[in-house]
N, C-alpha and C positions, 0 to 999 in steps of 0.2 A: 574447833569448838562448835560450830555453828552444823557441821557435818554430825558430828557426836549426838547433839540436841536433835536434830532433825530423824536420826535411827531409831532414839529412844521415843520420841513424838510417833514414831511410826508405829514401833512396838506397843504404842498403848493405844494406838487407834486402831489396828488390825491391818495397815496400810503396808505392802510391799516397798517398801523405799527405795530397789531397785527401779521398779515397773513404772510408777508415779514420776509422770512427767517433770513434776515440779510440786512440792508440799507448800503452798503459800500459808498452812492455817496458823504457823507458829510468827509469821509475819505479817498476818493480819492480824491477833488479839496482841504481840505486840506494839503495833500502830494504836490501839486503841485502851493498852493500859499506857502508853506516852499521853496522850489528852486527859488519860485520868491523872496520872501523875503528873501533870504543868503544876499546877495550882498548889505543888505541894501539900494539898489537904484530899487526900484518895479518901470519899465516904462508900459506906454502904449500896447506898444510892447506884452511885458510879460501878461498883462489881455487879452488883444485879444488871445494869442496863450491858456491860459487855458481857455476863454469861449469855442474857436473853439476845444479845446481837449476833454474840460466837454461834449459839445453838441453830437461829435460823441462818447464818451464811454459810455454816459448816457442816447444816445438818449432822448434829453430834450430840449426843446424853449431855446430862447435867454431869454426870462420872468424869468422862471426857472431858468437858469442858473445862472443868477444875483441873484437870492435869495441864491441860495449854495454857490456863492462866497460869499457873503457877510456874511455868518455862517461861513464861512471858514477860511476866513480871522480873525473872531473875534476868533475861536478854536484855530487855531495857535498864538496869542497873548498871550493866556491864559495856551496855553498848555506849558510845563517841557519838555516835549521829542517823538520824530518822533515813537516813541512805541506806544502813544496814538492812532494814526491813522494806523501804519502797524497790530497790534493785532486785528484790526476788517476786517480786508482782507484777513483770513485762508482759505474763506471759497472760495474764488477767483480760479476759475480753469489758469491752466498753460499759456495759451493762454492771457484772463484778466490780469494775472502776467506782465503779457511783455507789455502788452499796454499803464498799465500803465508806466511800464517803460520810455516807447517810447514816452507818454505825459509829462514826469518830464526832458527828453532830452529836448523834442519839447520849453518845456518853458524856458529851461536854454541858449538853440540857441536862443532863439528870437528874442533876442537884440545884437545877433551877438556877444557877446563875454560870454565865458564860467568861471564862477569863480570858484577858486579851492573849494571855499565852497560849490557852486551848487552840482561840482560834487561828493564832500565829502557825501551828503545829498543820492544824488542818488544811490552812491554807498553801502551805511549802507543799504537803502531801499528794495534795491536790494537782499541784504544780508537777512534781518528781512522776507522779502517774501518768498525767496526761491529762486530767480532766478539765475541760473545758471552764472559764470563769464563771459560764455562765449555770453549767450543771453543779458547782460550787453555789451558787447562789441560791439556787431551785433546791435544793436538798436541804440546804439552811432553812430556807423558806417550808417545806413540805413539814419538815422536823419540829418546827415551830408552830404548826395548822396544826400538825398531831397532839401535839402539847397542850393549846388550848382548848382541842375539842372533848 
């Protein structure tokens, strides 16, 4: 299934899925509609801040981006556990690590209030990736300066 999703992700981003070492994009905005979807109330809010996240980490159209959500959204429905998606993101340098981080914040702020399951989510992810407690923390914190500036 997850091989199926990933050809047809390909075919609409112009990506050889051959060639491509690894397609993380359908498993990163799944990561980041899971934080929207904790709270059982996905608003508006919440889709804007992961298109505007997907677009800069994936460099991809507004076009594009709506096709990954919409994979996205259907993976996370179907998926058993945030493993699905952290196990195809080994391949992510330290840097990418954080960003994502800092996009599954971005979406859990969106809607101005943070649920202890968003942050539950973020935090396990956090953990499955590799990232440091401390750049868990910093990213929280950076996400939160941006919010009120």
């Amino acid at each position: 299934m997850i091989k199926k999703i990933t050809n047809y992700l390909a075919s609409i981003l112009k990506v050889d899925a051959e060639n491509e070492k690894t397609d993380h994009r359908l498993a990163i905005a799944s990561l980041l509609c899971a934080v929207a979807y904790a709270d059982h109330d996905t608003s508006d809010v919440e889709r804007v801040a992961i298109e505007a996240s997907l677009i800069k980490l994936l460099s991809v159209d507004k076009t594009q981006v709506q096709a990954v959500m919409k994979l996205a959204e259907e993976e996370v429905l179907q998926s058993t556990s945030i493993f699905d998606f952290t196990s195809q993101l080994e391949d992510l340098d330290h840097d990418e690590r954080i960003s994502v981080i800092e996009a599954m914040w971005r979406t859990a702020y969106a809607d101005n209030h943070l649920d202890e399951i968003e942050e539950a989510i973020i935090r396990r992810v956090a953990g499955l990736i590799y990232v440091p407690h401390s750049e868990f923390i910093r990213t929280k914190l950076k996400v939160l300066a941006d919010i009120s500036a």
